[in-house]
C-alpha positions as CSV (number, residue, x, y, z in Angstrom):
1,X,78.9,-152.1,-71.7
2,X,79.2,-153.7,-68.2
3,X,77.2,-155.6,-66.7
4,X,75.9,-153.1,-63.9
5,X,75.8,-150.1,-66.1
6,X,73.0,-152.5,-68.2
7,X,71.2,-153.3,-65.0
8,X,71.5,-149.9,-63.8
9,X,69.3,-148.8,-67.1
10,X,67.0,-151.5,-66.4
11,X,65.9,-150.4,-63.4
12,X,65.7,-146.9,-64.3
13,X,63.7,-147.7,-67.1
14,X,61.5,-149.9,-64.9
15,X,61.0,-147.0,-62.6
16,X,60.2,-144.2,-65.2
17,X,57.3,-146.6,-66.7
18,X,54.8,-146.2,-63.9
19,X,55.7,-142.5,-63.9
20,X,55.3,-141.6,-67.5
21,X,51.9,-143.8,-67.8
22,X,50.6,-142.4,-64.9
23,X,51.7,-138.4,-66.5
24,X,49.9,-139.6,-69.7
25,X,46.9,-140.7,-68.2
26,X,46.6,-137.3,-66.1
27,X,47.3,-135.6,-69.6
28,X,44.6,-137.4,-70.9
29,X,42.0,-137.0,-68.3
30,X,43.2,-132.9,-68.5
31,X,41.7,-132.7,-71.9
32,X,39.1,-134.5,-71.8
33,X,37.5,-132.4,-68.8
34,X,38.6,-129.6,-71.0
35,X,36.5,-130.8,-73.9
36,X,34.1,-131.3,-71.4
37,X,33.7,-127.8,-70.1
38,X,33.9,-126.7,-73.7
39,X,31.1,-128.7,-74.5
40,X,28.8,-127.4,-71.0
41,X,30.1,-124.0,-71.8
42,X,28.4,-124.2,-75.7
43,X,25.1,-125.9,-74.4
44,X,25.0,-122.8,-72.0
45,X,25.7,-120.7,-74.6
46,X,22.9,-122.3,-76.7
47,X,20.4,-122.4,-74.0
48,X,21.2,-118.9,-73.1
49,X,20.3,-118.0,-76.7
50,X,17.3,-119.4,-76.9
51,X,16.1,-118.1,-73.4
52,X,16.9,-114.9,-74.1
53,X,13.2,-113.7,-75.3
54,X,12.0,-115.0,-72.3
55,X,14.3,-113.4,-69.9
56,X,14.4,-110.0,-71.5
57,X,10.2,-110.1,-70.9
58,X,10.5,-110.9,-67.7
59,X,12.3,-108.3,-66.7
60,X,10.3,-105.5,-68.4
61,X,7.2,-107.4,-66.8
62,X,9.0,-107.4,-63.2
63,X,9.8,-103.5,-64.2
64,X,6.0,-102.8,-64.6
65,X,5.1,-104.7,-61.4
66,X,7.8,-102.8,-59.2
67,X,5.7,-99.0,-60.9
68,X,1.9,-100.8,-60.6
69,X,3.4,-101.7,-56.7
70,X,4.8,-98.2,-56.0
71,X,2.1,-96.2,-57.8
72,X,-0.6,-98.1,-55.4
73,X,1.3,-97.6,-52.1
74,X,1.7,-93.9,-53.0
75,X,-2.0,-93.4,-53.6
């Protein structure tokens, strides 16, 4: 192989490096904010869960307020 064709490679190969670490490090930083989000998005999940006694009583409680309200500015 001559000599030029060699160096040629070389510095192709020198110049893809950079590129291809920097792509697998952008890869990499891709799926871990995806794991990341997966995990915030089963906490939520988890949280919503066990909230959901307390949410579901306020509303009937904010319900009731709303009729007590209404029934005393009508009288």
């Amino acid at each position: 192989m001559p000599l030029w064709i060699s160096a040629l490679l070389q510095a192709l190969r020198d110049l893809m490096q950079p590129f291809l670490a920097y792509m697998l490090g952008k890869e990499q930083l891709r799926r871990k904010q995806a794991e990341e989000n997966l995990e915030l998005q089963e906490s939520y999940e988890k949280l919503d869960e066990q909230n959901k006694s307390y949410r579901d009583r306020g509303k009937s409680g904010l319900l009731e307020r709303l009729r007590k309200r209404r029934n005393a500015e009508a009288k």
